[in-house]
C-alpha positions in Angstrom: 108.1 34.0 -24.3 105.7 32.0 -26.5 104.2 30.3 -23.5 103.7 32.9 -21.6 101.8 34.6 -24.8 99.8 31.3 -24.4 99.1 31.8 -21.3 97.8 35.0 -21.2 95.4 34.1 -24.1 94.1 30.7 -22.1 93.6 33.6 -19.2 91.7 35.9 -21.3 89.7 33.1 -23.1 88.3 31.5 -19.8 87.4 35.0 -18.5 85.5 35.5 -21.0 84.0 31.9 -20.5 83.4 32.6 -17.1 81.7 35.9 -17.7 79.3 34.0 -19.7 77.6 36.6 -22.2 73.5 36.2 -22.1 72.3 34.0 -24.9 68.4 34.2 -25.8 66.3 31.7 -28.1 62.7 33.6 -28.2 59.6 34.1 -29.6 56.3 35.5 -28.9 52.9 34.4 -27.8 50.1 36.7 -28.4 47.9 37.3 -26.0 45.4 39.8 -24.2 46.8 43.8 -25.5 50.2 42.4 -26.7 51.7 39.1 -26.6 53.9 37.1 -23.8 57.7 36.0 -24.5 58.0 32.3 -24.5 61.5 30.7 -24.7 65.3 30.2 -22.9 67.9 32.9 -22.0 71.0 31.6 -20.4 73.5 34.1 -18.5 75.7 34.2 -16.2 75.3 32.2 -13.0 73.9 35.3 -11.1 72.6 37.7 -13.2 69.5 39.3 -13.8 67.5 40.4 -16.5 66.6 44.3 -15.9 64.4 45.2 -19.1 62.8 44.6 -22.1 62.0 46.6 -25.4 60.4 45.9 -28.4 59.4 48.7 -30.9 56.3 49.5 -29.1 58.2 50.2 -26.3 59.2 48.9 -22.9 57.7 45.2 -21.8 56.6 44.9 -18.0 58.8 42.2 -16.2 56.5 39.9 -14.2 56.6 37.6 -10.9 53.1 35.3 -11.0 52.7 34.0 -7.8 49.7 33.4 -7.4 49.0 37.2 -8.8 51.3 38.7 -11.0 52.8 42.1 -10.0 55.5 43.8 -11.8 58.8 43.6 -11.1 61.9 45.9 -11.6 64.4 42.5 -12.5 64.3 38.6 -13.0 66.7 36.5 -11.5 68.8 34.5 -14.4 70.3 31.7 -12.3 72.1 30.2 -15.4 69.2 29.3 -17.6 65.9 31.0 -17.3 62.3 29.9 -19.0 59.8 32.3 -19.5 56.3 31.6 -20.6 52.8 32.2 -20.2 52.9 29.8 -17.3 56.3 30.0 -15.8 56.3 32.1 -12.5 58.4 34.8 -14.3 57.0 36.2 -17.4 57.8 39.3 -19.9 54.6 40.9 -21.1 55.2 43.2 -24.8 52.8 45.5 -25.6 51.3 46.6 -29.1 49.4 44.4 -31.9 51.5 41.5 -33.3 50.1 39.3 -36.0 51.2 35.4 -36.7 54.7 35.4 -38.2 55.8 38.5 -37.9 59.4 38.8 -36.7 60.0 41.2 -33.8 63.3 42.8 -32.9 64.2 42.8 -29.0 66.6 44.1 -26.9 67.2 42.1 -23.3 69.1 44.6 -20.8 71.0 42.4 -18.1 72.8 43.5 -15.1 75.9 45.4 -15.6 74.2 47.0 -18.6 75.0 43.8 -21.1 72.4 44.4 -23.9 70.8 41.1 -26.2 69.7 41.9 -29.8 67.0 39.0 -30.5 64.5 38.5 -32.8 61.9 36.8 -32.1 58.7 35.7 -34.2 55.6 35.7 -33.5 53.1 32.6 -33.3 50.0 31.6 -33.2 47.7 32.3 -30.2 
């Protein structure tokens, strides 16, 4: 009986594993009428990031190649890097000033929601 109670917990503990919740380190860039997200979010294998929101609202999801033209998700192939020069970027609007901290909220697929904060930094 106490194995299979085992059991079931090893089960639920590597489908949870597998599922792989998204993870974010952030922070923000500013730049022309708002500032650019700059860091790492990891999720799962084939997920997607679907949007963005700050305070000021919702931030335009962006594929740069060679022009940038907005997007309705981002691929998340495991680990993603976003940046001012990475080919997918995440564009907040507003007015930000150096050092203050921003509260975020990353929707993935599947409607998995991210509470970050991220600060902001110099431009």
């Amino acid at each position: 009986m106490r194995r299979a109670g085992l059991a079931v917990l090893l089960a639920l503990l590597g489908a949870a594993l597998a599922a792989r919740l998204p993870v974010a380190q952030v922070g923000l860039r500013p730049s022309f009428a708002g500032a650019v997200l700059e860091g790492r979010i990891l999720a799962g294998a084939d997920d997607e990031l679907t949007g963005v929101w700050s305070p000021q609202g919702r931030a335009r999801l962006l594929k740069c190649a060679p022009r940038c033209e907005v997007v309705q998700t981002i691929p998340v192939p495991g680990a993603l890097l976003v940046s001012a020069e990475t080919p997918y970027r995440v564009a907040v609007g507003g007015e930000f000033r150096t050092g203050q901290h921003v509260r975020l909220t990353l929707r993935f697929r599947e409607m998995q929601l991210l509470n970050v904060d991220a600060v902001v930094s110099r431009p």
